[in-house]
NULOBA-967526 format. One line per field, with one value per residue: residue number from 1; residue in one letter; chain; z, y, x of N, C-alpha, C, O, CB in turn. Coordinates in nm, 2 decimals, decimal comma. Atoms other than C-alpha are relative to their C-alpha. Glycine has a CB too. Example, Ala and Ser with C-alpha at 12.3 -4.5 7.8 and 13.67 -1.06 7.14 Angstrom:
// NULOBA-967526
kolvo: (1|2)
kenu: (A|S)
vodo: (A|A)
nc3: (0,00|0,00)
nc2: (-0,12|-0,11)
nc1: (0,09|-0,09)
cac3: (0,78|0,71)
cac2: (-0,45|-0,11)
cac1: (1,23|1,37)
cc3: (0,00|0,08)
cc2: (0,12|0,11)
cc1: (0,09|-0,08)
oc3: (0,07|0,09)
oc2: (0,12|0,22)
oc1: (0,19|-0,03)
cbc3: (0,12|-0,14)
cbc2: (0,00|0,05)
cbc1: (-0,10|0,04)
//
This chain:
// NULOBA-967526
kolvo: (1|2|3|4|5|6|7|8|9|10|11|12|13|14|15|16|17|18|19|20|21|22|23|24|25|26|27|28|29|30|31|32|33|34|35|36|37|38|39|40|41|42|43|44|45|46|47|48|49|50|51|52|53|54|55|56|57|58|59|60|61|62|63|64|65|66|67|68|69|70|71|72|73|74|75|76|77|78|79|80|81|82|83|84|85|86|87|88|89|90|91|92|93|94|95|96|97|98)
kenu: (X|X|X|X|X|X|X|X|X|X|X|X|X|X|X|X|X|X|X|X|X|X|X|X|X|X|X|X|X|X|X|X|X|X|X|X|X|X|X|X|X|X|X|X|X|X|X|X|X|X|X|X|X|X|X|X|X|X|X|X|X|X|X|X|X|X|X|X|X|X|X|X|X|X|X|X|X|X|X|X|X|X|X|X|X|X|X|X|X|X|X|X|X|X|X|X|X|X)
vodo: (A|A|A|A|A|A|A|A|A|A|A|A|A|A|A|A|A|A|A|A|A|A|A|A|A|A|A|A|A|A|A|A|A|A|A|A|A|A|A|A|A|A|A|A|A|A|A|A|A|A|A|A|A|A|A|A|A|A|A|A|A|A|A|A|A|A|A|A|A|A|A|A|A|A|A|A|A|A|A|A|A|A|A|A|A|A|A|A|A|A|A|A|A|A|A|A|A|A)
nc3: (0,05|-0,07|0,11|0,04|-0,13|-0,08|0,06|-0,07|-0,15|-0,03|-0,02|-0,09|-0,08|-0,02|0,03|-0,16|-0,09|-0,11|-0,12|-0,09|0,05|0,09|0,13|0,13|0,09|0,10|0,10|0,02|0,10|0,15|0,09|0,03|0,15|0,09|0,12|0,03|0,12|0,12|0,04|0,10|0,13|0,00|0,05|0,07|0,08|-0,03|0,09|0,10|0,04|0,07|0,19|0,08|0,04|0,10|0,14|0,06|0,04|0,06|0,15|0,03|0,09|-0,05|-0,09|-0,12|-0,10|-0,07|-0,10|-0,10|-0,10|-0,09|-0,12|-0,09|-0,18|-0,09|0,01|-0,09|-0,13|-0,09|-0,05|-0,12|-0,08|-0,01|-0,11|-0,13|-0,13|-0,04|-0,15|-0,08|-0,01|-0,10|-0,16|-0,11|-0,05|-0,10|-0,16|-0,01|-0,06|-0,01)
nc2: (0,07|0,11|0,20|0,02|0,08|-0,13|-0,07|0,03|0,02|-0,11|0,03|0,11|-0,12|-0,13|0,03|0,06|0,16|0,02|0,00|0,15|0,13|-0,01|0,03|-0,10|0,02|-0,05|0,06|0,11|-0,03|-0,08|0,16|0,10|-0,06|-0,01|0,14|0,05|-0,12|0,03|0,15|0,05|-0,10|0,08|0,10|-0,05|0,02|0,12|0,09|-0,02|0,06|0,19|-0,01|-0,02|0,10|0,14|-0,02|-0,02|0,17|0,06|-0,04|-0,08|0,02|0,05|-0,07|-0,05|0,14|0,01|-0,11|0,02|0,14|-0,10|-0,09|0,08|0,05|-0,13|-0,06|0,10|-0,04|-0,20|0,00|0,07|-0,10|-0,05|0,11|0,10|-0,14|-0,06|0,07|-0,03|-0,13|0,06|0,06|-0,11|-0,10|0,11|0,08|-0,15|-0,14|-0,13)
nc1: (0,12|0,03|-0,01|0,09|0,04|0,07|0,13|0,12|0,07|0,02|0,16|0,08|0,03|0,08|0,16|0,04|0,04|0,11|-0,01|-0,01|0,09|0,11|0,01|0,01|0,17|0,03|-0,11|0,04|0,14|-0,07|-0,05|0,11|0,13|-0,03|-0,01|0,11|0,05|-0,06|0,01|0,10|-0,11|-0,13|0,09|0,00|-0,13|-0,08|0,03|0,02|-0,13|-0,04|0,04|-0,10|-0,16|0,07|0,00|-0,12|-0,03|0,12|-0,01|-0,17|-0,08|-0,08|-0,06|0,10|-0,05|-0,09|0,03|0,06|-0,05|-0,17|0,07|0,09|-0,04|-0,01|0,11|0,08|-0,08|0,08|0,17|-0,02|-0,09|0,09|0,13|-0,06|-0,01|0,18|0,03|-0,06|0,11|0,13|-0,01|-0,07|0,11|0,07|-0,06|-0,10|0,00|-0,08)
cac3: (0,73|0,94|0,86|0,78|1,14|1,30|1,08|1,17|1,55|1,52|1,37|1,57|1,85|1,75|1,69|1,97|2,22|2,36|2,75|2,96|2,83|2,63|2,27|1,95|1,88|1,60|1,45|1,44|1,27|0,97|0,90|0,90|0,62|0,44|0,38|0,38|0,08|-0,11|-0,09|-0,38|-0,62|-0,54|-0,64|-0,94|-1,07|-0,96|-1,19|-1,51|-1,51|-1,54|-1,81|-1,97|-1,96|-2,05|-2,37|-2,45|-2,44|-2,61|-2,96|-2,91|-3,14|-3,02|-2,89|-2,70|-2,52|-2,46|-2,29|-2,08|-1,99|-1,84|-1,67|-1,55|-1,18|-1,17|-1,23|-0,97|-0,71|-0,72|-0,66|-0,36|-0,25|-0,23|-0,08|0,18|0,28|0,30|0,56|0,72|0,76|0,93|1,19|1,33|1,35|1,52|1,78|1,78|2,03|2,05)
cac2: (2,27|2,02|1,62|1,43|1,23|1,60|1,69|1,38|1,36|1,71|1,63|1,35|1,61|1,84|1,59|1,55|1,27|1,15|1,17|0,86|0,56|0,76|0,72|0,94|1,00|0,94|0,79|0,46|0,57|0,77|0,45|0,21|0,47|0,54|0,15|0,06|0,35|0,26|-0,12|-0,14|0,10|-0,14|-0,41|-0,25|-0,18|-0,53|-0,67|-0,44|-0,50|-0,92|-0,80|-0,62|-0,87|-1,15|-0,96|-0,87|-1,29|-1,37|-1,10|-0,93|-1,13|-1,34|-1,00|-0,91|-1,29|-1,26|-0,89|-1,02|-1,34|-1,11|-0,85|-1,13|-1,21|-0,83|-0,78|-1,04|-0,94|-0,53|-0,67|-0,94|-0,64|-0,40|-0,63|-0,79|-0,37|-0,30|-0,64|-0,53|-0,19|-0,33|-0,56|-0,27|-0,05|-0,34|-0,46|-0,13|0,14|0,49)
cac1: (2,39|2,20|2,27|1,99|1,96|1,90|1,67|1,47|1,50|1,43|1,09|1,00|1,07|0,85|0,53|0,28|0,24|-0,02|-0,11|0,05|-0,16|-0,42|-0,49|-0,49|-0,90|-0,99|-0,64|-0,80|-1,13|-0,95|-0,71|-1,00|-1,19|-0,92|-0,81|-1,19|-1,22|-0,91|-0,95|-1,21|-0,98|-0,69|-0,92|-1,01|-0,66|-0,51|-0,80|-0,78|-0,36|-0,39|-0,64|-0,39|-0,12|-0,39|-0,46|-0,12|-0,04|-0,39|-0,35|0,03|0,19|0,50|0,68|0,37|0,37|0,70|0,62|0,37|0,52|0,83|0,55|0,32|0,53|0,57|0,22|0,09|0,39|0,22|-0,11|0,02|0,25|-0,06|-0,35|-0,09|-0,01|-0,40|-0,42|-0,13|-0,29|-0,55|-0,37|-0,18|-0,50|-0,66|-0,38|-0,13|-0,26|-0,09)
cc3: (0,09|-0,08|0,02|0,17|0,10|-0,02|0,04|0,17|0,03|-0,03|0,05|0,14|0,00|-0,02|0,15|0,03|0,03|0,14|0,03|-0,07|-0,06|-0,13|-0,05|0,00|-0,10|-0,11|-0,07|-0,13|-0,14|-0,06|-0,06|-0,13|-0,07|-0,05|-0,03|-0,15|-0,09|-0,05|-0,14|-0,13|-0,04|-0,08|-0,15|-0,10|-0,04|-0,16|-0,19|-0,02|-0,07|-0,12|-0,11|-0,06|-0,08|-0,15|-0,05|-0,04|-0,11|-0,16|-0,02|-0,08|0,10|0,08|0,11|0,11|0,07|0,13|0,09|0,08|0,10|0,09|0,07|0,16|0,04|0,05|0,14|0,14|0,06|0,05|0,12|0,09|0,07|0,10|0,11|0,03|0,05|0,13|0,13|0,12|0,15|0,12|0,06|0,00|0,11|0,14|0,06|0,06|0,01|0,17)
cc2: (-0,12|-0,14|-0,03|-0,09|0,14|0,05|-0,13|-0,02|0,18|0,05|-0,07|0,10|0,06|-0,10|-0,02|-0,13|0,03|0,02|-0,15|-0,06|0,06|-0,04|0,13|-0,02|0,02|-0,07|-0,11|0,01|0,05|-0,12|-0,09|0,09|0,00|-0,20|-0,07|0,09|-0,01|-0,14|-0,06|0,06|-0,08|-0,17|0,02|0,01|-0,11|-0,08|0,03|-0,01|-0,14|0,05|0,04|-0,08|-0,10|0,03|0,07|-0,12|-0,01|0,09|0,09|-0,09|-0,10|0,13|0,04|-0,14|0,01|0,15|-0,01|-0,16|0,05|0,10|-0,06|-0,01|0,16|0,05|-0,09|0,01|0,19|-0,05|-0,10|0,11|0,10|-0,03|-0,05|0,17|0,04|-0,13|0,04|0,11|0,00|-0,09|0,10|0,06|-0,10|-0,07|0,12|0,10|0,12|0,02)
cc1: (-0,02|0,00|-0,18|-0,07|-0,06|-0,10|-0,11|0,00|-0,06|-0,14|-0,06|0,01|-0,15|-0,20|-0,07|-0,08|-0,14|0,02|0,05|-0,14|-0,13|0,01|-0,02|-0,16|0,05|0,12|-0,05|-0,11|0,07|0,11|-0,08|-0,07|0,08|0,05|-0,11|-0,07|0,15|0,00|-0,07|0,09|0,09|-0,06|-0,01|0,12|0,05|-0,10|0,04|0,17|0,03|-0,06|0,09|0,11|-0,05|-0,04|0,14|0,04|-0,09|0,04|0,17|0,09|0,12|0,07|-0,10|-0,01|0,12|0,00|-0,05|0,04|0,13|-0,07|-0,08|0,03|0,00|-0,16|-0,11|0,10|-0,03|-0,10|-0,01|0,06|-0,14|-0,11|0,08|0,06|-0,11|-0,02|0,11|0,01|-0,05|0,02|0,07|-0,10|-0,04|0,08|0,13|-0,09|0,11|0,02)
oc3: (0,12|-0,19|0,07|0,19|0,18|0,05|0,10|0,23|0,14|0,04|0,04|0,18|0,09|-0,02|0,25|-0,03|0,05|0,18|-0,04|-0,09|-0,06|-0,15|0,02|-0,01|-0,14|-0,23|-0,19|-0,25|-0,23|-0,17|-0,18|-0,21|-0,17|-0,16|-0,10|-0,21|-0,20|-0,17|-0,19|-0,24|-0,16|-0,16|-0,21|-0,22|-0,16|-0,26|-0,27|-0,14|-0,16|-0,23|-0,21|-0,16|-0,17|-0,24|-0,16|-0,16|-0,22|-0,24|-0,12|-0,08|0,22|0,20|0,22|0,23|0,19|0,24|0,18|0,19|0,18|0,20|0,17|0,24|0,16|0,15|0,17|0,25|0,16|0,16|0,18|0,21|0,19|0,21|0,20|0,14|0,15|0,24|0,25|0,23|0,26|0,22|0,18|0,12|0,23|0,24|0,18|-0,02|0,01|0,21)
oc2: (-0,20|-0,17|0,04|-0,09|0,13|0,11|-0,09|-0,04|0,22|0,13|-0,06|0,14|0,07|-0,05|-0,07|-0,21|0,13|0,05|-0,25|0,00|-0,02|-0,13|0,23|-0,14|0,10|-0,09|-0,10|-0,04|-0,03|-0,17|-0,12|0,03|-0,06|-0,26|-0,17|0,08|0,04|-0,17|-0,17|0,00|-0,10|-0,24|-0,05|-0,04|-0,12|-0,13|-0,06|-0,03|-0,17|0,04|-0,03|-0,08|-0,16|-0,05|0,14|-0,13|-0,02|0,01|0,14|-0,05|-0,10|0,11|0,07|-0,12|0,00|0,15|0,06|-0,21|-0,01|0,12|-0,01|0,01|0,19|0,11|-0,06|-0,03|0,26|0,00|-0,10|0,10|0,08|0,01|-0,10|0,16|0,10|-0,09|0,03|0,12|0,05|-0,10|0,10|0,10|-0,08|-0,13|0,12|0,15|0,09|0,12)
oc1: (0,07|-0,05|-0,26|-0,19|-0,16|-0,18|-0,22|-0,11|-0,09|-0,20|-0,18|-0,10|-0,23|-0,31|-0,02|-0,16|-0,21|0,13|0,01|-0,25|-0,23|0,09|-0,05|-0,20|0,13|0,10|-0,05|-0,10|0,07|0,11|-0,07|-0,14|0,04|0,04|-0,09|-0,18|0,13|0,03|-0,04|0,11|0,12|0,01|0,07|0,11|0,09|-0,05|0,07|0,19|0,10|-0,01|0,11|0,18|0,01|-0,04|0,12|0,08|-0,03|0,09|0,23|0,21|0,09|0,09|-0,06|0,04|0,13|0,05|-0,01|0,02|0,20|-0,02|-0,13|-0,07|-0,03|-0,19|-0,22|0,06|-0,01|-0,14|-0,12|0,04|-0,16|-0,14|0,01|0,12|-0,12|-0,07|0,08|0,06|-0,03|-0,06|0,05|-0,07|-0,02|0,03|0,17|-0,16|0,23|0,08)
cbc3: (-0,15|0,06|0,12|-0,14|0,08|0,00|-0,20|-0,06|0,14|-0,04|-0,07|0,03|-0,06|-0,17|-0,10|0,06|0,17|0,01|0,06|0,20|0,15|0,00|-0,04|-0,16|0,03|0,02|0,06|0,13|0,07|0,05|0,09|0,13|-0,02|0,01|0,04|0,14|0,08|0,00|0,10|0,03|0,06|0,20|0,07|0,04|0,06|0,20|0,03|-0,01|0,11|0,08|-0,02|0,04|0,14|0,06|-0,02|0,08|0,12|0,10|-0,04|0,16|-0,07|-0,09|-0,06|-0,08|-0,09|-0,12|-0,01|-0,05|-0,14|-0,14|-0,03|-0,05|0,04|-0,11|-0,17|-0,07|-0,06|-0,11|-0,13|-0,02|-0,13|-0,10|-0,08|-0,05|-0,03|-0,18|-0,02|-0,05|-0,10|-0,07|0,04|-0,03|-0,12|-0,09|-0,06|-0,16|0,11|-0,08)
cbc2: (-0,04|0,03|-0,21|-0,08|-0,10|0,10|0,04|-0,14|-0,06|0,06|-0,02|-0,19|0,10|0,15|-0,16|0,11|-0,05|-0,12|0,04|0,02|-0,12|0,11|-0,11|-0,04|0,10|0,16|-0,06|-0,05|0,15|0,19|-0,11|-0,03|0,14|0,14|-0,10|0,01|0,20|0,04|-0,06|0,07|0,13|-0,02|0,01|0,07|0,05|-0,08|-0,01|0,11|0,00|-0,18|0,12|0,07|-0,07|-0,06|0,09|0,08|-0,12|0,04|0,12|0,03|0,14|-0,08|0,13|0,04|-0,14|-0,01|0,08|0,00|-0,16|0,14|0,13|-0,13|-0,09|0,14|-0,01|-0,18|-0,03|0,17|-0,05|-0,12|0,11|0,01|-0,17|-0,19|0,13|-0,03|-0,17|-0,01|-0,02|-0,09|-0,15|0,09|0,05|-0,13|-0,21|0,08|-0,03|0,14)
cbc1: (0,02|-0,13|0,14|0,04|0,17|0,05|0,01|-0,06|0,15|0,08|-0,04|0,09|0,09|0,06|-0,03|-0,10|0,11|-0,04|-0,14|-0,02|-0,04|-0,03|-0,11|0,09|-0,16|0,01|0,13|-0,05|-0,13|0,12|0,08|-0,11|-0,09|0,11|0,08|-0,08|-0,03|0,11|-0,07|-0,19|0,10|0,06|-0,13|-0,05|0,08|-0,02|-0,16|-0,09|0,05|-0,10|-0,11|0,04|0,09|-0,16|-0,13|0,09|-0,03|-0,17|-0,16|0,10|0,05|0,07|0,07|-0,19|0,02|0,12|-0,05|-0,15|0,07|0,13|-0,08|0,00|0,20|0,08|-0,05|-0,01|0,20|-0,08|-0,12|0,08|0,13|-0,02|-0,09|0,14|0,06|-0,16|0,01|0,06|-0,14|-0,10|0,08|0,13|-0,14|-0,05|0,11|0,07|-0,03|-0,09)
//
């Protein structure tokens, strides 16, 4: 049975290069749409989460406060985690050639 290090140089192997100093068409364009087409989703989620947690504090009772006062950093460390991989995204499309 092949180890696990064979199995990936054995798929990086097999992917194809580019020519000497050309580029991938087209790589660029399809990164830029897809994080220009999930950005608004990510948006969307990040907001309707705090909602959740702000109405779990506001009528949950003391165990519900205490629930959201314990998922709050998580809930604001997915949605910093998320938006800070979508810009990060985007500087390697923009300064990373193939």
């Amino acid at each position: 049975m092949l180890g696990l290090k064979t199995k990936i140089v054995a798929l990086l192997a097999a992917l194809p290069l580019p020519a000497a100093g050309g580029t991938m068409p087209g790589i660029e364009t399809t990164a830029t749409n897809f994080i220009n087409g999930i950005q608004p989703v990510v948006w969307v989620l990040a907001a309707v989460a705090l909602i959740i947690n702000g109405v779990m504090m506001a009528v949950g009772g003391e165990e519900g406060r205490a629930k959201a006062k314990k998922a709050l950093p998580w809930t604001i460390g997915g949605c910093l985690l998320v938006v800070g991989a979508v810009q990060l995204a985007e500087w390697i499309v923009a300064n990373i050639s193939f």
